[in-house]
Each structure stands twice: as structure tokens, then as C-alpha cells.
C-alpha positions in Angstrom: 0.0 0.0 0.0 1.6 3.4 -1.1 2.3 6.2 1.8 -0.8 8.7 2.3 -0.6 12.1 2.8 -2.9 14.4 4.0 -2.6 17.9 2.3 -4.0 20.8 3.7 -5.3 23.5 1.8 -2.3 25.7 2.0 -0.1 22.9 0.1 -2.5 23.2 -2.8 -1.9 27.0 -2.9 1.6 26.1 -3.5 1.2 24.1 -6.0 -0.6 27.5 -7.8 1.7 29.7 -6.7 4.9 28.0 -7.8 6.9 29.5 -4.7 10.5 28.2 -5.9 11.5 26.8 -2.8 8.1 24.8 -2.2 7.1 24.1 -5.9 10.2 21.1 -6.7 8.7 19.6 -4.0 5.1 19.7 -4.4 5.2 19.1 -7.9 7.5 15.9 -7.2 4.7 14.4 -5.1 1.8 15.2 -7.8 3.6 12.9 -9.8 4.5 10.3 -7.5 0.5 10.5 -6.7 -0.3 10.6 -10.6 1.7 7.3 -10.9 0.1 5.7 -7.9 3.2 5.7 -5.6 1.7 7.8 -3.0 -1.9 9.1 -2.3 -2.7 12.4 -2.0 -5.4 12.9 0.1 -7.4 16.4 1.1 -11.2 16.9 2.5 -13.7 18.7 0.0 -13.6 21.3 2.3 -10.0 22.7 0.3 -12.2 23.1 -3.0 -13.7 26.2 -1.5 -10.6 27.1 0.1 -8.3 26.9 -3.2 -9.9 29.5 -4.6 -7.4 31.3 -6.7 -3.1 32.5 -6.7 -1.5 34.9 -4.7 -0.3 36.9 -7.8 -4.4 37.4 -9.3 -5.0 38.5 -5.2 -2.0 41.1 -5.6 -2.5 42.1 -9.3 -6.6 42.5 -8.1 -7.4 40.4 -11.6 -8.4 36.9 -11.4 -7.1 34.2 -14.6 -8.6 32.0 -16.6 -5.3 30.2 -16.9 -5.6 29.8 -13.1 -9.2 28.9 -12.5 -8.4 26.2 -15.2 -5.5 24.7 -13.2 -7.6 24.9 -10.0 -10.6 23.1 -11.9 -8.4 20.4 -13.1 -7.2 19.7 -9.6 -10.8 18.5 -8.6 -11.5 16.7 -11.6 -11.4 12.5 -11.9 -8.2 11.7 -12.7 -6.3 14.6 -10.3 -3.2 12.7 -8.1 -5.4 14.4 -5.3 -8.6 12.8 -3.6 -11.2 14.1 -2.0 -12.9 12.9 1.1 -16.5 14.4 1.7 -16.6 16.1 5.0 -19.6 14.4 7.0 -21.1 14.1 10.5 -18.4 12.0 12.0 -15.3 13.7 11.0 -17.5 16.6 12.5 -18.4 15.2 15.2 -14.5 13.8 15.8 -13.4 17.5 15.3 -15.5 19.0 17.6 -14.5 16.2 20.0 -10.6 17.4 19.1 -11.1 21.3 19.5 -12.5 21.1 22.9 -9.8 18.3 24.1 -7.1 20.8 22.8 -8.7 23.9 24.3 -9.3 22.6 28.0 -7.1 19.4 28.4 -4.1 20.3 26.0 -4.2 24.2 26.3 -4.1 24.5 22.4 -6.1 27.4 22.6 -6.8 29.8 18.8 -7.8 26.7 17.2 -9.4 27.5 13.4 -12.6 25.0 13.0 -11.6 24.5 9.3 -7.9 23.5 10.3 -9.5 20.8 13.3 -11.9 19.8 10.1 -8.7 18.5 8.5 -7.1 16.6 10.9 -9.9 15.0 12.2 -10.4 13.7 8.2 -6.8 13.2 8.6 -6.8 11.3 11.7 -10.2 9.3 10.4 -8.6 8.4 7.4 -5.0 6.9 9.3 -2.7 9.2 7.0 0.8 8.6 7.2 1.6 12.5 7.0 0.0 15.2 7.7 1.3 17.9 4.8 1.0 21.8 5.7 3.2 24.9 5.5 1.8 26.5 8.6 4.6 27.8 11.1 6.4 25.2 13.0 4.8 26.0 16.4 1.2 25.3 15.0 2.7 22.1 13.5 4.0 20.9 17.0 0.7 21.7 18.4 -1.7 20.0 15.3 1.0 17.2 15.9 0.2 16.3 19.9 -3.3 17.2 19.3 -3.9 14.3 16.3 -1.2 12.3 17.0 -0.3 12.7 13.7 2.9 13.5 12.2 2.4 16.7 10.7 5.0 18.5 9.1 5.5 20.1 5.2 6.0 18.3 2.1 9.4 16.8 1.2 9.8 14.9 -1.8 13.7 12.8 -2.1 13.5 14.2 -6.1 11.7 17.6 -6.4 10.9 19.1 -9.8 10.2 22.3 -11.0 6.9 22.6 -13.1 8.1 24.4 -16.1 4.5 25.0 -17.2 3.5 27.8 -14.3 0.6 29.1 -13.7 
């Protein structure tokens, strides 16, 4: 059975934006996940979040080239899968925010950032894939009991087609 990784949101942002020192790396495990080495694995809830590239946010002009790439990501066929947010992995997050809140101390919890790692911890990912700062990492990380950390690939690629 190949590794699964959870990605949240912010990972498939990166993949838009292309950010040099990210992109090799998240490209590299879109194709090991289009080859069916590893699984890539987000909740549904990332379609709405993905909604478009920090340069059309800055430049105040959205693309069509971009909406395209972001459409393709969700279609059948995309290295990613999507797992439908339901009543149990809402039901499990709830359960995890107010664990981390009294018993843990993890206080500032965002509900859509529990909603992912209770589909991540649901699901029995291997990885948990984000590029949020290290302390919110360590925290996501004793919370789940997941390893959460970013993306490394052992042969990143640069995608030479942008977006």
C-alpha cells in the first residue's frame, strides 16, 4: 500500500503559486500521486478554500489560466482525492477542539484547520502535509497524533509549465 498524505489547503496554494523553494517539491509528489506511488489525500472542504493564486489576489485580476488549473485539480483523474466532509469527522473535530482547548491548552484553534485533521486522523494518513509555522505544526501534531510537518519529496521538480 503506497504512503498517504494528507494535504491541507495551504499545500495546494503552492502548487498554484509555484513558490521556488516549495514548488520542486510539491510538484515531485503530484507525480509520484499521478503514478500511484503515494496518495494524495485532502477533505472537499480545500475546493472552496483553493480559490485562486497569490499573484491574481495582488495584481486584483483573477485568470482563466488559473481557475483552469484549479478546476483540473478536482476533476477525476487529479493525483489528489477528496474525502467528503460528513457528521463523523464533524463530530470527531469537535471532539478534538474542545480536548485541545481545556485538556491540552491549544487554545486559537481555526474549525476548518480541526476539520482536516480529524479527516486526517479518520482516514490513518501517514503524513499530515502543511506549510503553517512550526509551532502550530507541533501543536496539530500532539493534538492528532499525527505526524504533521511540510512536504518533502527525495527528487523535487520544478513545473516548467506555471501558472
Amino acid at each position: 500500500m503506497p504512503n498517504r498524505y494528507y494535504w491541507d489547503a495551504c499545500v495546494i496554494l503552492e502548487y498554484l503559486n509555484g513558490r521556488p523553494d516549495r514548488a520542486p517539491h510539491v510538484n515531485a509528489l503530484m507525480g509520484s500521486a499521478s503514478k500511484g506511488d503515494i496518495e494524495i489525500i485532502t477533505s472537499t472542504i480545500s475546493v472552496a478554500e483553493v480559490a485562486y493564486a497569490t499573484h491574481e489576489k495582488a495584481q486584483g485580476s483573477l485568470s482563466d489560466e488559473v481557475e483552469q488549473k484549479i478546476a483540473t485539480l478536482w476533476e477525476p483523474g487529479s493525483p489528489i482525492r477528496r474525502v467528503e466532509f460528513h457528521i463523523l469527522i464533524a463530530e470527531d473535530a469537535r471532539a478534538m477542539t474542545r480536548r485541545g482547548a481545556v485538556e491540552q491548552g491549544v487554545g486559537g484553534l481555526r474549525s476548518v484547520d480541526v476539520m482536516h485533521l480529524a479527516t486526517a486522523v479518520r482516514l490513518g494518513v501517514d503524513e499530515f502535509h502543511t506549510y503553517e509555522n512550526d509551532g502550530r505544526r507541533a501543536k496539530w501534531s500532539a493534538l492528532s497524533g499525527l505526524t504533521v510537518c511540510e512536504p518533502q519529496s527525495d527528487k523535487p521538480q520544478l513545473d516548467l509549465g506555471g501558472a
